[in-house]
Phi, psi and omega in degrees: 000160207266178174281131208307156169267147168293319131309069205254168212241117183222189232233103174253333183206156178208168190201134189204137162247103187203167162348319167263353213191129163262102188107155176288285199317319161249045152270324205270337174292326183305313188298287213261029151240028165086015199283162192257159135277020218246138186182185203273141198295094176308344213268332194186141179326093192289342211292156179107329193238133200274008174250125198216041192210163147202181175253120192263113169311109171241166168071027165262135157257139166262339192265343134019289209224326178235120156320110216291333186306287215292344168302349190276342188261358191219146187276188195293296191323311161314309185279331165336287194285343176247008153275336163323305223273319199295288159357257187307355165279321173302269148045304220265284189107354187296123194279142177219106180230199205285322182322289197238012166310325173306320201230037197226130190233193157177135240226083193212106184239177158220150198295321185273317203089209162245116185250348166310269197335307198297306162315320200264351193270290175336301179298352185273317194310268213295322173283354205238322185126171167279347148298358172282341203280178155265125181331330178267011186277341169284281180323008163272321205274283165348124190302320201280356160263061150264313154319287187314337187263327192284327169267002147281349209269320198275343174095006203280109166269001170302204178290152200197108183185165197224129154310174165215044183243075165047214183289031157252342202279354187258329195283310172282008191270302189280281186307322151311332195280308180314306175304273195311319166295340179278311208293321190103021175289304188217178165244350152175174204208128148325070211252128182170185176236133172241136175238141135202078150262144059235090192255164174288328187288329199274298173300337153318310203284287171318306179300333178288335176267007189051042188273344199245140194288139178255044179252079203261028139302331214194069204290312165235047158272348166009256166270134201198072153318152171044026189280173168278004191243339166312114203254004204142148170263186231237104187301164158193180199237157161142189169196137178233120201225139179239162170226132169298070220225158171291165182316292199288345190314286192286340180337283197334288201279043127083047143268132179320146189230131181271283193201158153288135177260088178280339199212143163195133159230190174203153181196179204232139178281340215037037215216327158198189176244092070221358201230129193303164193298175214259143130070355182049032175321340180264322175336295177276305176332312195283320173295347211254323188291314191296313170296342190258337157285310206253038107094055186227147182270144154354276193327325171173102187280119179275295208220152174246126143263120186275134190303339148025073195265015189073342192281136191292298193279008162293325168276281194338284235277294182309005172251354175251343150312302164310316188306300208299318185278347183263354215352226178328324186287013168301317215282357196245007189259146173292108155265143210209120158267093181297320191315348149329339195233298188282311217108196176249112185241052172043249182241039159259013194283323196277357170274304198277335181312328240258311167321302191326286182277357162297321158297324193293332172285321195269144036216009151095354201219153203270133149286140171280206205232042180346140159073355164261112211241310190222125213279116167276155194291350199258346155249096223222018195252194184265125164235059198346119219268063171102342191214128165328150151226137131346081151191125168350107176216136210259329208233159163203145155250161175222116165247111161297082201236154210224114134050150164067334175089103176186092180257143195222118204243117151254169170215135194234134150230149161320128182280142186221000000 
């Protein structure tokens, strides 16, 4: 087991944009009344594409939340995050002036970026000239001014910098972020994932890989991890920010504690770029790591949010992963795929999961698994089946796994 840290890390604020919900109370109401985001793509001329669905952010105002001036420098993916981040700072209560501006960072990335911009500056380019582009088009574009614009609106001068690992990038986001509060680097830090693809190239380029569910009669029975019927997952948008402080930081300032972020691992499959290692051989390794930072036995671990993307080998292979790390004690644990709901929101997925479960330890009770109607035999453990259930938990993961073969493990417990 790894050595107690002088220094832990716990949960203070949280902020969410997605697919069900604007804010944590209607993301977490959305979850626990089972509801979907999922419906037919609104953004562009779907004919043609064997894919017609996504999980759609809806009921965003972006002047809301962001200065309509300062809306001119950032593509959707921007404004996601930093109305998350704006959320989980109220959320937080945490003051950020000149006195600790140093020591407050933020560490928010995303896998795509902005590819609306690119796609719609590009098509300008070529009909109107390079004197049509716009001055702002890089800075819309580049993943990392979503960190950057979220440490000017906020004031945060620590470290600043944004991940890249496919549907692994909000989960390595948080767990990075979390390490630089143990080295004693910050005292806290703004941590997450952001998305808005669902663009025409991007879902093309996913549909060419048959990566995406066609059931696109019937949008949100869609997406249905670990169903025996699952046919792809279901793109999606959206972003999710914790914000992250040591332990004694926030004691001092009276702040609500959600839960501790005890653990994180991470590991690399070697093994193909897109399709995860025989046997989820990386999986458990990355689980077998989270656990071992957070100096915890198998045995207890209650529930996983599983990374569960409806993709057959993807649910196959996480569910045999759990068995190798878990051994028996697989069969006693509650497992849940919010992506049952939201859809998949590449790398704004390890953000809003990352929310998910940090509610489930402060209010007691597991989001289900939408849509799971027919049990496949090769996924075979409890994926609390369609209905939230009620139960007390002290330790959880949230797992990510990515593109490239790239895995990402948290582990969230109850402070003690």
């Amino acid at each position: 087991m790894a050595p107690a840290k002088n220094r832990r890390v716990v949960v203070t604020g949280l902020g969410a944009v997605s697919p069900i919900g604007i804010g944590v109370e209607n993301n977490w109401n959305a979850l626990m009344e089972g509801r979907s985001g999922v419906e037919t793509i609104p953004y562009f001329d779907t004919t043609g594409f064997t894919s017609k669905i996504g999980g759609i952010v809806k009921e965003f105002n972006a002047v809301d939340h962001i200065d309509k001036k300062a809306l001119k420098q950032m593509d959707v993916f921007t404004h996601y995050a930093l109305a998350a981040a704006k959320m989980a700072h109220k959320d937080s209560g945490l003051t950020i002036d000149d006195e600790n501006a140093d020591r407050v960072g933020v560490l928010v990335g995303a896998g795509i970026g902005g590819l609306q911009e690119l796609e719609t500056t590009h098509k300008k380019l070529l009909e109107r000239g390079p004197g049509r582009v716009s001055p702002f088009f890089i800075c819309r574009m580049i993943s990392n001014l979503a960190p950057g614009q979220i440490s000017i609106h906020l004031g945060a001068k620590g470290p600043n910098l944004c991940s890249v690992s496919a549907c692994a990038t909000g989960t390595h986001s948080i767990g990075d972020a979390a390490k630089m509060i143990e080295r004693g680097l910050v005292d806290a830090m703004i941590a997450g994932g952001t998305e808005a693809g669902i663009t025409p190239l991007s879902v093309a380029g996913f549909c060419a890989m048959k990566a995406l569910s066609t059931r696109n009669d019937a949008p949100h029975q869609a997406s249905r991890p670990f169903d025996r019927d699952r046919d792809g997952f279901v793109i999606a948008e959206g972003s999710g920010i914790l914000i992250l402080e040591e332990l004694e930081h926030a004691k001092k300032r009276g702040a609500k504690i959600y839960c501790e972020l005890s653990g994180y691992g991470l590991s690399s499959d070697a093994h193909h770029i897109s399709t995860p290692a025989e046997n989820g051989e990386g999986m458990s390794r990355c689980m077998n790591l989270a656990l071992k930072d957070a100096a915890l036995n198998p045995e207890e671990i209650a529930y996983i949010n599983a990374h569960g993307t409806s993709t057959e080998y993807n649910d196959w292979y996480e569910t045999m992963a759990i068995k190798t790390s878990f051994g028996e004690h697989a069969k006693k644990l509650k497992i849940s795929s919010t992506k049952s709901m939201t859809g998949h929101l590449l790398g704004g997925a390890g953000g809003v999961e990352a929310v998910y479960t940090a509610l489930t330890l402060d209010r007691g009770v597991l989001p289900p698994t939408t849509n799971y109607e027919n049990p496949d035999p090769r996924c075979d453990l409890d994926y609390i089946p369609n209905k939230p259930q009620e139960m007390n938990v002290d330790h959880a993961l949230s797992n990510s796994f990515g593109f490239g073969g790239t895995n990402a493990t948290l582990v969230f417990s109850k402070l003690k």
